[in-house]
C-alpha positions in Angstrom: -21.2 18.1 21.7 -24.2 15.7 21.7 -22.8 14.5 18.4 -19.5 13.3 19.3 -21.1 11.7 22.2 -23.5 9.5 20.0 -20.7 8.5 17.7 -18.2 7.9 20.4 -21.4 5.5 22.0 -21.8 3.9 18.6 -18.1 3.2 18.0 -17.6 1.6 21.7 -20.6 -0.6 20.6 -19.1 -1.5 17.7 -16.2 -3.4 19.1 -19.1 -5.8 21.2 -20.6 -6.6 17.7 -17.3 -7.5 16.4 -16.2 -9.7 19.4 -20.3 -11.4 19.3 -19.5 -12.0 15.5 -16.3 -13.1 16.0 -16.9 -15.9 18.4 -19.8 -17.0 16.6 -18.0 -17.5 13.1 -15.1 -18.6 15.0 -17.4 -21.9 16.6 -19.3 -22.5 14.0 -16.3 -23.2 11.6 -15.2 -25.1 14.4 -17.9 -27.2 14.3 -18.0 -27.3 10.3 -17.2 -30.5 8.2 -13.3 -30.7 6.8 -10.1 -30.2 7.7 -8.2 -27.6 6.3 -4.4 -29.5 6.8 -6.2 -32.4 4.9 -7.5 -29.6 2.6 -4.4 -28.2 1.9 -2.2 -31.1 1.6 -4.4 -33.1 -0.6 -5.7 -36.3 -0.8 -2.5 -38.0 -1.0 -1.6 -36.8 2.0 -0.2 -39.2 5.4 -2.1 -39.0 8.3 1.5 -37.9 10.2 2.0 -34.9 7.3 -1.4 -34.2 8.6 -1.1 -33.9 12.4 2.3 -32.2 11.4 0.4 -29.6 9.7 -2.6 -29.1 11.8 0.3 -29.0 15.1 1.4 -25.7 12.7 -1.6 -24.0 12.2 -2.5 -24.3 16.0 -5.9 -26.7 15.0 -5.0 -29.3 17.8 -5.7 -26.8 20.4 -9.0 -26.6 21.8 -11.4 -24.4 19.7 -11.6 -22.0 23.5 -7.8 -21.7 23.1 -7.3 -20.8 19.7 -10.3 -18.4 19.5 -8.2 -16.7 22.6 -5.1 -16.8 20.7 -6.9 -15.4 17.6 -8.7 -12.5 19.5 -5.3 -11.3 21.2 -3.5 -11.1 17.8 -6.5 -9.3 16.5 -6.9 -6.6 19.2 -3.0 -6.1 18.2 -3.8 -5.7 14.3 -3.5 -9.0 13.6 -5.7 -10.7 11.6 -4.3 -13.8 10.9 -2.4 -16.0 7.5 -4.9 -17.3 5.5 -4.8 -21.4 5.5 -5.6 -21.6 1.4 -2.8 -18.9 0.3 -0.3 -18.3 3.1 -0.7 -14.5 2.9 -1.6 -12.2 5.4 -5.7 -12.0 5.8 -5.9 -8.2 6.0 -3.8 -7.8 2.5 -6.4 -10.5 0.8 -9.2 -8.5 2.4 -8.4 -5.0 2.1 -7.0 -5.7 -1.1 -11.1 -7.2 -2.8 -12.8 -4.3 -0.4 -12.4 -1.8 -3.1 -14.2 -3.7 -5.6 -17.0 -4.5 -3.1 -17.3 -1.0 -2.3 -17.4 -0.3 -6.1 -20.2 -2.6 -7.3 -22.8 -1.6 -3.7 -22.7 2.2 -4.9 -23.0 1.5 -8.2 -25.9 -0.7 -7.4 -27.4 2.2 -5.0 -26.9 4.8 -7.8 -28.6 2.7 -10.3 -31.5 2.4 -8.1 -31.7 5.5 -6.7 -31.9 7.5 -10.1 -34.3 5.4 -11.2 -36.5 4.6 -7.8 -37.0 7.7 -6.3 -38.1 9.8 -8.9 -40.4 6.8 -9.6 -41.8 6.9 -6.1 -42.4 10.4 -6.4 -44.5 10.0 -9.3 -46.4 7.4 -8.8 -47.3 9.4 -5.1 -48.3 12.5 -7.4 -50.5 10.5 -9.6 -51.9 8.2 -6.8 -54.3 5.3 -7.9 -53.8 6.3 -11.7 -52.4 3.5 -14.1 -48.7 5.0 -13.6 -49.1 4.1 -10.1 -50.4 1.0 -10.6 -47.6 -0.5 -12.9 -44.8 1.0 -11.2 -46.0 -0.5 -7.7 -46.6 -4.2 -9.9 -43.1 -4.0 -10.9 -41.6 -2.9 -7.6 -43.3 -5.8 -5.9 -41.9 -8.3 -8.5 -38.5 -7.1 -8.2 -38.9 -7.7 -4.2 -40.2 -11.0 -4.7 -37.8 -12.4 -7.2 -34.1 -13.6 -5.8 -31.2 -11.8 -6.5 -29.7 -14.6 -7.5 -32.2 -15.5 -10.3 -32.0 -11.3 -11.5 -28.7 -12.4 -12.2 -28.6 -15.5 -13.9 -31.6 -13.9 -16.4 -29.8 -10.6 -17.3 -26.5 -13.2 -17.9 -29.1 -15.2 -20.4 -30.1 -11.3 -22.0 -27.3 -9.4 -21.9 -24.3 -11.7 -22.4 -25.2 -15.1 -24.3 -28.6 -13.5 -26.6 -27.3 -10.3 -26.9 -23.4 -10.5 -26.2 -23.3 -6.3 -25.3 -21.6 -6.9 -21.7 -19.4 -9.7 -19.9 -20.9 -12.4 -17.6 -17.8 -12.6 -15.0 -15.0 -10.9 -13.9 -14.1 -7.2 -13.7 -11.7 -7.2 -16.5 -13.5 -4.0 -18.0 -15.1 -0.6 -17.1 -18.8 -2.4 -18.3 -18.3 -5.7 -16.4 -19.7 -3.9 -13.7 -23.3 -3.0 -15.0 -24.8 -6.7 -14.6 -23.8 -7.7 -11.0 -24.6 -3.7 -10.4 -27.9 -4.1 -12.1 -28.7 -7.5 -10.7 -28.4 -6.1 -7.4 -30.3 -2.9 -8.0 -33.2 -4.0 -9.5 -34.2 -6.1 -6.2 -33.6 -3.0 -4.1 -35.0 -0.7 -6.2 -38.5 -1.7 -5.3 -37.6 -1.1 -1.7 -36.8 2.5 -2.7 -39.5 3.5 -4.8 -42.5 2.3 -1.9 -40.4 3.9 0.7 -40.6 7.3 -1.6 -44.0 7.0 -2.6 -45.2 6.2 1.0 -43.0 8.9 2.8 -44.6 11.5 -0.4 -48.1 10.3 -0.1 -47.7 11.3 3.8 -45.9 15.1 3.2 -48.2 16.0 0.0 -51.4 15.3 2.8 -50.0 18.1 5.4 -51.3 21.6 6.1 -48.1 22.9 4.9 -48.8 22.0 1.8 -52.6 23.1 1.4 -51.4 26.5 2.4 -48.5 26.9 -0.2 -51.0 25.6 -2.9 -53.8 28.3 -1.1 -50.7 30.9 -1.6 -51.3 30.1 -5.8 -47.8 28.2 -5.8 -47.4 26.4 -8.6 -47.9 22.4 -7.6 -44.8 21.2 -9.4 -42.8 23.7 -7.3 -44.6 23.1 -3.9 -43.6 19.1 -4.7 -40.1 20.3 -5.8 -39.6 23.1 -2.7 -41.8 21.5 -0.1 -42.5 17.8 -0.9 -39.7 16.2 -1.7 -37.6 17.6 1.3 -39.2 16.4 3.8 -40.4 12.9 2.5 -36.5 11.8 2.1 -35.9 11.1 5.9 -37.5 7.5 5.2 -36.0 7.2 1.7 -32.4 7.8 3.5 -33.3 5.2 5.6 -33.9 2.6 3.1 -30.6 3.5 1.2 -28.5 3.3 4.1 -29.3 0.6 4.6 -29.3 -1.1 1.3 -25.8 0.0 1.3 -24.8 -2.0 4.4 -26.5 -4.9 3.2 -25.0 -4.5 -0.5 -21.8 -4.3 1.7 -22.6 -7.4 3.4 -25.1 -9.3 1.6 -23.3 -9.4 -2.2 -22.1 -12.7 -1.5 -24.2 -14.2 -4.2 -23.6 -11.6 -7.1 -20.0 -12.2 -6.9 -20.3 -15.4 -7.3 -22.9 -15.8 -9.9 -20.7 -13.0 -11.6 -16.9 -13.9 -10.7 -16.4 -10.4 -9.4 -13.8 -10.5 -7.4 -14.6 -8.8 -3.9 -14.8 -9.9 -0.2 -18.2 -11.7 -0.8 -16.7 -14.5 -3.4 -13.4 -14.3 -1.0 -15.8 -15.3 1.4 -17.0 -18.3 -0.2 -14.3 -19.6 -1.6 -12.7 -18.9 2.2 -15.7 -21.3 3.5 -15.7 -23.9 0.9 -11.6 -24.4 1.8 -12.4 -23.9 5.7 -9.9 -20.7 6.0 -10.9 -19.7 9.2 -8.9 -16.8 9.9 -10.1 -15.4 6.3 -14.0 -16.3 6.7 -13.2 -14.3 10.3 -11.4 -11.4 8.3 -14.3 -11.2 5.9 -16.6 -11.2 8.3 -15.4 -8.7 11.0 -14.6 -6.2 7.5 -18.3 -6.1 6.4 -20.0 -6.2 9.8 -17.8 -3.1 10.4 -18.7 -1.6 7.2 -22.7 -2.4 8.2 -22.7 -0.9 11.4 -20.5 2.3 10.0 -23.1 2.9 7.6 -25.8 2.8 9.7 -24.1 5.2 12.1 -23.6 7.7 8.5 -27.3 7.5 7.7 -28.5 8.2 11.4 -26.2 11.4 11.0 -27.8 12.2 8.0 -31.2 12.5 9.8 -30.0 15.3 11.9 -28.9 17.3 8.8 -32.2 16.8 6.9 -34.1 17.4 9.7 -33.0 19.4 12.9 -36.1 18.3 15.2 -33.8 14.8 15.2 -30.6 16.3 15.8 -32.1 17.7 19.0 -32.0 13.6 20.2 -28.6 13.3 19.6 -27.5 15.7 22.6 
């Protein structure tokens, strides 16, 4: 029962992060440079075509009004018409989600099968040259932007090389270098969180006594270790998926992939409010959703935290 309390709490909470994101997107587009009637109609456009227009899209109204407007069509399931393409926002949004969804877990399950095991090693062989290298790298990938990860395995992979596609998501493979770009930057994340969260279990009593028992140590790490270091390492990949959800605005650009995040920009750069809004209330959703998932997850890896939940 304390279960379906927390969520019910979480989900009420949700729809204040919505209306705090909301108005906050909503005035600072306001307050943003270009007009999209002069956008849309072009340069050639008179400046009575253009009051005509912006009297149809409801811009002459003051910003208080039409955010009021917007959040009452919302709350009824409406998210708007786009300004750039005269469609319906939530067909244009729900329509890239999939592929946003697609390329964060694929970019989690590249850097999971590769970080934790990674972690758990170099934990296992503390301060040997393993460790050394592996925590080198990880560090690099943290410090190096994602945007830069990109660009290089572009240079590698598709103009030296020419084995995968630099844009689009055309094919089944076009997917591995935004996936990869993205992963290798988290993956570091992963691996320290393992290797700290192992270094901690493989120093408890517990595991003194199942060695002192003549246990094998590769099946006290397997059996005792691993289990209970993962309650941090969950917590890292939860929330490298809300932020892959959220924060891939830049791999699909650099890569043409066509999810919410290049919607997004290209949404900005055209000043489509009521699809920058759309984007924006779609991935904060997805963010706090997640996070909601992974703090579930800790009561089924460890019941000690479920107890909280009641």
């Amino acid at each position: 029962m304390g279960y379906f309390k927390y969520i019910a709490r979480r989900l009420v909470s949700l729809i204040f992060v919505i209306l705090g994101v909301t108005f906050i997107v909503f005035m600072i587009m306001s307050l943003s440079p270009g007009d999209p009637a002069s956008f849309l109609l072009g340069a050639d456009a008179t400046v009575e075509a253009i009051e005509a227009k912006r009297e149809e899209l409801g811009l002459n109204l003051p910003v208080f009004v039409q955010y009021g407007r917007y959040m009452m069509n919302l709350f009824q399931g409406d998210f708007g018409t786009s300004f750039r393409t005269n469609q319906p926002v939530s067909s244009e949004v729900l329509g890239r989600f999939p592929n946003t969804v697609r390329l964060a877990l694929t970019a989690v399950l590249f850097s999971t099968v590769i970080a934790i095991p990674l972690g758990i090693i170099a934990a296992v062989k503390q301060n040997s040259l393993f460790d050394s290298l592996s925590m080198l790298t990880a560090l690099i990938g943290l410090s190096m932007p994602v945007f830069w990860m990109g660009l290089l395995l572009i240079l590698l992979f598709s103009l030296r090389l020419r084995w995968l596609p630099s844009f689009g998501a055309d094919e089944l493979r076009s997917i591995i270098l935004p996936a990869l770009s993205l992963a290798l930057i988290n993956m570091a994340s992963i691996a320290r969180a393992t290797r700290s969260a192992m270094l901690e279990v493989i120093r408890q009593d517990y595991i003194r006594t199942a060695r002192a028992k003549g246990l094998p140590y590769g099946v006290v790490i397997r059996k005792h270790a691993v289990q209970n270091a993962m309650i941090p390492t969950i917590t890292v990949v939860g929330l490298m998926v809300g932020s892959l959800l959220g924060g891939a605005v830049i791999v699909e650009a650099v890569f043409a992939w066509p999810g919410v995040g290049r919607l997004l920009v290209m949404s900005i750069s055209s000043v489509d409010t009521p699809t920058v809004l759309g984007c924006v209330i779609l991935l904060s959703m997805s963010y706090t959703i997640v996070n909601l998932i992974v703090d579930l997850l800790y009561g089924l890896v460890n019941p000690r935290i479920r107890s909280q939940y009641s």
